[in-house]
C-alpha positions as CSV (number, residue, x, y, z in Angstrom):
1,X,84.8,-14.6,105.9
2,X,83.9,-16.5,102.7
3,X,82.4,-19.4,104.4
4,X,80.4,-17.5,106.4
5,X,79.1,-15.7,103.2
6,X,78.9,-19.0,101.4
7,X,76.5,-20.2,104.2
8,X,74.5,-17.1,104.7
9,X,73.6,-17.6,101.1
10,X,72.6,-20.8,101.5
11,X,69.9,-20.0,104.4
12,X,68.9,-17.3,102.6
13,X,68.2,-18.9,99.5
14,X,67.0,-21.9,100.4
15,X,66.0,-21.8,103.8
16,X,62.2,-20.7,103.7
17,X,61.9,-23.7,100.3
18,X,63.3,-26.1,102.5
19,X,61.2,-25.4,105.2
20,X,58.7,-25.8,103.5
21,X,59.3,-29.3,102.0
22,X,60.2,-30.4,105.4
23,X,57.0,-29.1,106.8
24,X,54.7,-30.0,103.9
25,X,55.8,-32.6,101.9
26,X,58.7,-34.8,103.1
27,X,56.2,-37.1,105.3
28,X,53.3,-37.6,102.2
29,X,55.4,-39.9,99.7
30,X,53.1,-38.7,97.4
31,X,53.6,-35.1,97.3
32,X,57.8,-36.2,97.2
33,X,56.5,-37.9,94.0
34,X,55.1,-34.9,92.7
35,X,57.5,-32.7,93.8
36,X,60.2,-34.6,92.0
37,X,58.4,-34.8,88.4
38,X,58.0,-31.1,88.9
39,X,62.3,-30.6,89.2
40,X,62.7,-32.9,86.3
41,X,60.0,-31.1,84.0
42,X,62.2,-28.0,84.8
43,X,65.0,-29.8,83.7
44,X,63.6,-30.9,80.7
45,X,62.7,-27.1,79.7
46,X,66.8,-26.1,80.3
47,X,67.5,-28.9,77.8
48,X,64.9,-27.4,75.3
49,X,66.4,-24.3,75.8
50,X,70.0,-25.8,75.6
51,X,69.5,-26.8,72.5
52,X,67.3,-24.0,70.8
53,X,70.5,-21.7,72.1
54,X,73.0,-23.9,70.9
55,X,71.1,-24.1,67.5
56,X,70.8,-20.5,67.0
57,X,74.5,-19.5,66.5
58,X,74.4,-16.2,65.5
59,X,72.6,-15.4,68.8
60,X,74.0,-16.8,71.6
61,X,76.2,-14.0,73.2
62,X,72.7,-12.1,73.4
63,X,71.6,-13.1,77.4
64,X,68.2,-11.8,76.5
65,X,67.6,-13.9,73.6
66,X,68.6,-17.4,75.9
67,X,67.1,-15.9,79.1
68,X,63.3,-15.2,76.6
69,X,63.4,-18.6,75.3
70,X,64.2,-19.8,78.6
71,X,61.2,-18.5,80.2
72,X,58.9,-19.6,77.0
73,X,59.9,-23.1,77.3
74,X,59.1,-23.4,81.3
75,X,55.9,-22.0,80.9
76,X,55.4,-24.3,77.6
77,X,56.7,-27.5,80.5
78,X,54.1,-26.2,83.3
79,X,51.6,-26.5,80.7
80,X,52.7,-29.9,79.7
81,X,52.8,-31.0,83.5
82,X,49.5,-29.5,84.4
83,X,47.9,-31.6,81.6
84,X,49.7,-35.3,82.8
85,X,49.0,-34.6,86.2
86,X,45.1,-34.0,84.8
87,X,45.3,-37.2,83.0
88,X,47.4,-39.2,86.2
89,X,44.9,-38.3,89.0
90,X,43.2,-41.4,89.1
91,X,46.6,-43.1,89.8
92,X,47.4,-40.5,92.4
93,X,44.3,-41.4,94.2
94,X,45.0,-45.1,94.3
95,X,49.0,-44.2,95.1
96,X,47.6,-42.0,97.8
97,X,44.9,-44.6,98.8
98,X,47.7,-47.1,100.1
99,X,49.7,-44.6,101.3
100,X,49.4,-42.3,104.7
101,X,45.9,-40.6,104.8
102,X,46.0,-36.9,104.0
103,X,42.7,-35.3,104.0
104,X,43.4,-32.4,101.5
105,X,44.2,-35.2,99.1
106,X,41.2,-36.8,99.7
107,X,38.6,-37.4,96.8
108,X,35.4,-36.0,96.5
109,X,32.3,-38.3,96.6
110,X,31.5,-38.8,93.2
111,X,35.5,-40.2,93.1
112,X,37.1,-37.4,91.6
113,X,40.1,-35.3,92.9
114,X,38.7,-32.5,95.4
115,X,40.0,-28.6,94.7
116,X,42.2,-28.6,97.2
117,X,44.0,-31.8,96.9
118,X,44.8,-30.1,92.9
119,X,45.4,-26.9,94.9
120,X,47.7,-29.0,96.7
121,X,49.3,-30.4,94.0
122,X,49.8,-26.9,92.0
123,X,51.6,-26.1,95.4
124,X,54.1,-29.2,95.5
125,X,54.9,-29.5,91.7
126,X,55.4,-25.6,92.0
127,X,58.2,-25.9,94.7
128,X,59.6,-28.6,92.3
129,X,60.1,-26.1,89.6
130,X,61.3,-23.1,92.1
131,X,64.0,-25.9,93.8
132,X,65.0,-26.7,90.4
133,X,65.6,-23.4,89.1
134,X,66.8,-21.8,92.0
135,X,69.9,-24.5,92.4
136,X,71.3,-24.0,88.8
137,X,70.8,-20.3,89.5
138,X,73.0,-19.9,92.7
139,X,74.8,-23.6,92.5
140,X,77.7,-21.3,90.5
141,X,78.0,-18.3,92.4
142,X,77.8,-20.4,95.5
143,X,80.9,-22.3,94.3
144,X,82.4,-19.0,93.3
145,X,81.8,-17.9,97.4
146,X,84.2,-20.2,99.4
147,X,87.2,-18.4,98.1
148,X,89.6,-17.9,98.1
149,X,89.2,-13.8,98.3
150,X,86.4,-11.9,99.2
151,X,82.9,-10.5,97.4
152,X,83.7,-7.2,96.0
153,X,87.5,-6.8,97.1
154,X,88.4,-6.2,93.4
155,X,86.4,-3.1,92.9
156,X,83.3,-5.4,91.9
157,X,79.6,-4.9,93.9
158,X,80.1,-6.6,97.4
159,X,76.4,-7.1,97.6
160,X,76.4,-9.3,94.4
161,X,76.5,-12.2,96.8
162,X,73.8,-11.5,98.8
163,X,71.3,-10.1,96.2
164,X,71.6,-13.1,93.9
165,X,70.6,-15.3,97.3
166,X,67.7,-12.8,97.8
167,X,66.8,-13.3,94.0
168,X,67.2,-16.8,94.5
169,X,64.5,-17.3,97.1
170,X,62.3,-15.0,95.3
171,X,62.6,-17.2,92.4
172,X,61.4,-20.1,94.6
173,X,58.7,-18.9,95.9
174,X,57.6,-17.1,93.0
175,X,57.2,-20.7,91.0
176,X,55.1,-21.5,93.9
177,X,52.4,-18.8,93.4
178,X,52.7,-19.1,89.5
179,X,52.2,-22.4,89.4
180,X,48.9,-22.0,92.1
181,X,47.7,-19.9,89.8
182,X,48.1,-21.0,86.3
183,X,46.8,-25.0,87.6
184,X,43.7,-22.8,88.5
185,X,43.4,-20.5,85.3
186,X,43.6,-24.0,83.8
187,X,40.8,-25.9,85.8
188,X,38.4,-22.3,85.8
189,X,39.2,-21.5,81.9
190,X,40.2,-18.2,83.2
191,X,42.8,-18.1,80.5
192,X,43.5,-14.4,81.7
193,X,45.2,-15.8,84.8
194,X,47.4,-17.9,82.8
195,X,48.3,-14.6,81.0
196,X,49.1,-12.6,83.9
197,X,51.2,-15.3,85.0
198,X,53.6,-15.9,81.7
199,X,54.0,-11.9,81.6
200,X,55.3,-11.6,85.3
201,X,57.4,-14.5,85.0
202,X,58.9,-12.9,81.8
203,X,59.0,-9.4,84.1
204,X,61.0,-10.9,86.3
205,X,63.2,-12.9,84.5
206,X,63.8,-9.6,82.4
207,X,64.5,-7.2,84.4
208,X,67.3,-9.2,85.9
209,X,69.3,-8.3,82.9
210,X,69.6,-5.0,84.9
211,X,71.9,-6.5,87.3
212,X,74.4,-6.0,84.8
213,X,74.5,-2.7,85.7
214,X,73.9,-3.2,89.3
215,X,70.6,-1.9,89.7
216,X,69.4,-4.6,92.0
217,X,67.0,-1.3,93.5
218,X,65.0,-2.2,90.9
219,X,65.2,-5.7,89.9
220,X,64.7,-7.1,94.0
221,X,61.7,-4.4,94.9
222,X,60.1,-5.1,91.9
223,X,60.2,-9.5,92.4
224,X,59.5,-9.2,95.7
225,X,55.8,-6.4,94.8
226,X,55.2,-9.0,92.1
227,X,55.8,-11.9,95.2
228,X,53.6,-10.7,97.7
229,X,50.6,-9.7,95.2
230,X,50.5,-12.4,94.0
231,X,50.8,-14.7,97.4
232,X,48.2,-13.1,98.4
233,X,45.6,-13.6,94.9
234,X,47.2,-17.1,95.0
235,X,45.9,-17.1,99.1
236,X,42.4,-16.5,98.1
237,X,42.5,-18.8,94.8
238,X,42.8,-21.7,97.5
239,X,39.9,-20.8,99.8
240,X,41.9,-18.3,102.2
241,X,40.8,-15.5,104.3
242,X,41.5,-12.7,106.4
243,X,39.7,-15.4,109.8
244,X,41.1,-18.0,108.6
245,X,44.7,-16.7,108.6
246,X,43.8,-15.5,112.2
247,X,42.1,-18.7,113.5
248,X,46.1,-20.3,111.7
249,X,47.8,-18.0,113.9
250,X,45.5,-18.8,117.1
251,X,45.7,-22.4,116.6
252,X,49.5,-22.3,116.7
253,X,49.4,-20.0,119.5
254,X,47.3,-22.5,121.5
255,X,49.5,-25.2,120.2
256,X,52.8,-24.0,121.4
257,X,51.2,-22.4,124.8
258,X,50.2,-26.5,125.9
């Protein structure tokens, strides 16, 4: 029973990111690239806020204070990574040059990096940071799973397990959109985007200090609003549309009917 749970975890949690590297980015070496500076500038933002918790002594049994500072420093490291990514394009472009030919990376003709190949890099460096965060989030209850014992059995929540996985995925995909949007509240000066995207990402991150109390009714309904909302502002940030998502669906339709 516990490695089933252990595994149904795993696909829940990181099935749809994985599918996702598989599908998008694990043939373009390029986008790996990106993808991996993305999970260590993550990284580098739990060290800052290792050590800014580990300073503050008097503080550290408070969860909300490491949990704010937390979220401050990865939007402080999206901000940094936005700007070296601004300043390394013309290196992409060369890298990407003697690499496998992907049009959406392609330049424009006056030389300079198109919208959507930064579109596409907002999207790649944003599963970075969602992979990164969501394996040190679940990496200890996942451990925790395989037993011995059973979720629950000691008069605990039994649906701890699988609401952390679902939290998890949310997570993931939710440093997708955020990062969509804030590289394009960046490039427009639409500093209002940027905004709205520190203040859901400190929504979310908050309101999972309810799960102490086991109110996941809130905390998951309320990630997942925030989830699709924004998928779908981040949808239209890139060019999207209600016929182009249909001519997506057709085109796969045909595809799988030869």
């Amino acid at each position: 029973m516990t490695l089933m749970q252990l595994f149904g975890a795993l696909f829940i949690a990181y099935g749809p990111p994985a599918c996702l590297f598989i599908i998008t980015i694990a043939r373009n070496p390029l986008r790996v690239i990106v993808m991996i500076a993305g999970m260590f500038f993550w990284l580098v933002s739990l060290l800052f806020s290792s050590i800014w918790w580990f300073a503050v002594v008097p503080l550290r049994d408070q969860l909300a204070f490491g949990l704010t500072f937390s979220v401050l420093f990865q939007e402080l490291m999206r901000l940094g990574y936005y700007k070296l990514l601004r300043k390394a394009e013309d290196g992409l472009q060369q890298f990407n040059q003697t690499g496998p030919p992907d049009p959406r990376s392609a330049p424009n003709a006056n030389g300079t990096t198109s919208d959507s190949a930064r579109h596409v890099y907002a999207y790649v460096a944003g599963l970075g940071f969602g992979l990164m965060s969501g394996v040190l989030q679940l990496v200890n209850v996942i451990a925790d799973s395989r037993g011995p014992g059973t979720v629950g059995i000691d008069g605990g929540p039994s649906n701890f397990l699988i609401t952390s996985a679902f939290l998890t995925m949310a997570f993931v995909l939710l440093h997708i959109v955020w990062n969509v949007l804030f590289f394009w509240g960046c490039e427009t000066k639409k500093y209002y985007v940027n905004a709205i995207v520190v203040f859901s990402h400190f929504l979310v991150s908050e309101l999972t200090l309810l799960n102490q109390e086991q109110l996941y009714t809130v905390t998951l309904p309320v990630a997942y609003a925030i989830l699709l909302v924004q998928t779908a502002w981040a949808f239209i940030v890139v060019g999207g549309s209600v016929s182009s998502l249909r001519n997506a669906f057709k085109w796969k339709a045909q595809r799988y009917a030869l």
